[in-house]
N, C-alpha and C positions, 0 to 999 in steps of 0.2 A: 414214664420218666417224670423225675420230681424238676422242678425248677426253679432255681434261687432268686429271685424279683430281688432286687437294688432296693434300699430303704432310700429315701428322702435325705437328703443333705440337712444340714442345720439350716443354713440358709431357705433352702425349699420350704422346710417348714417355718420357719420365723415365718416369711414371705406372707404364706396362705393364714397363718395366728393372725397377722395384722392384717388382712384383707378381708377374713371373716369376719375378724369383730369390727372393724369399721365399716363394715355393711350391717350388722347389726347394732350399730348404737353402742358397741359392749368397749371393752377395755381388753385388749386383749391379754390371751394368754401365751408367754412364750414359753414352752418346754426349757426345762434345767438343761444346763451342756452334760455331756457324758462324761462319768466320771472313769477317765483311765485306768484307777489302783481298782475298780471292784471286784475284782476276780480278792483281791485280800481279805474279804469280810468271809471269805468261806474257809480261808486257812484254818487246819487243824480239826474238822469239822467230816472232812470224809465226803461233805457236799450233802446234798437235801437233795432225798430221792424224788420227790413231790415234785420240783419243778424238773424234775428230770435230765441235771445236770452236773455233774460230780467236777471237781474243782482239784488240783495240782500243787502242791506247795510254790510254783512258781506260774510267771504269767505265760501264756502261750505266746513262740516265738514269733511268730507271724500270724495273722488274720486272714480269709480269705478277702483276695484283691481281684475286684474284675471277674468277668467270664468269658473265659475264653473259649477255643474250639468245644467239641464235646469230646468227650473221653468215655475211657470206663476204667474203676477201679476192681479189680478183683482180690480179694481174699479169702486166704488158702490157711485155713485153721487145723495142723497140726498136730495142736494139745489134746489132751482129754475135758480144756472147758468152752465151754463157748466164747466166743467176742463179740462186741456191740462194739457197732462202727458210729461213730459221732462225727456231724458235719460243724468244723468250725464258718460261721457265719461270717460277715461282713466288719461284725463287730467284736467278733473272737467268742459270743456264744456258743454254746454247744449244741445241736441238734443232733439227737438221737435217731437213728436209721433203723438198722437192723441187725438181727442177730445172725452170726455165722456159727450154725453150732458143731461139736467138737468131729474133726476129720469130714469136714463138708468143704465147700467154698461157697464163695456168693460175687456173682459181679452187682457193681453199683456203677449205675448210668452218674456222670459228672460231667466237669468243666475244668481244661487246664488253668491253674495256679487256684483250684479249691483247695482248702486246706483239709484233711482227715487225719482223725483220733483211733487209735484202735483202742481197747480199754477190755477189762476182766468184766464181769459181770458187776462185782461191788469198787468198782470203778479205777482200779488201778491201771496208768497206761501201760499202755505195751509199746505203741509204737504210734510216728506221727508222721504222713506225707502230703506236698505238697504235688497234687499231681503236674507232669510236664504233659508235654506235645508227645508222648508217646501213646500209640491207639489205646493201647491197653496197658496202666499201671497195676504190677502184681507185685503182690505181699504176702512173703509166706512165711506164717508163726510158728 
């Protein structure tokens, strides 16, 4: 079972910049705020397979919020191509999981209100849920 660890709030970290460097004599360093529009800089671009994240013309509608009970998400691939299932993160990142390939399925161990991407191989979506409080969320393409 994989499991989503929480990032650090701004505050958290601002906190610990100015406690480490004032233990060290330093000046601290405060990380830049998160920039909301970045999902735009990949517009029109297809996404960079390198960082292993393909990008949307638009911004994804929700983020994963919280973790709640566990779940499981299963996907039921249909087609004749595979799916790559992408976990949207905390911050609306994509992480890539795994592949369902074509007329298989695959469950994924989760957390109700994770957010998931279904996607093509060369990254077009298919489909996006947000899992609920049901035991088992099934998607079938």
């Amino acid at each position: 079972m994989r499991c989503h660890p929480r990032r650090a709030s701004r505050s958290a970290v601002l906190a610990a910049a100015i406690l480490l460097g004032a233990c060290h004599g330093e000046e601290p360093v405060i990380p830049p705020e998160p920039d909301p529009t970045a999902w735009a800089e990949h517009l029109g671009d297809g996404g960079d397979p390198s960082d292993g994240s393909p990008w949307d013309a638009a911004p994804p509608e929700r983020c994963t919020a919280g973790q709640g009970d566990a779940t499981v998400l299963r996907v039921i691939n249909a087609t004749p191509t595979p799916i790559v299932m992408w976990w949207l993160d905390y911050e609306c990142g994509e992480r890539r999981y795994q592949v369902v390939p074509p007329r298989e399925f695959r469950d994924q161990e989760s957390f109700v209100e994770h957010v998931w991407r279904l996607r093509t191989e060369d990254g077009a979506l298919l489909h996006t849920v947000t899992l609920s409080e049901t035991p088992t969320e099934v998607i079938e393409l």
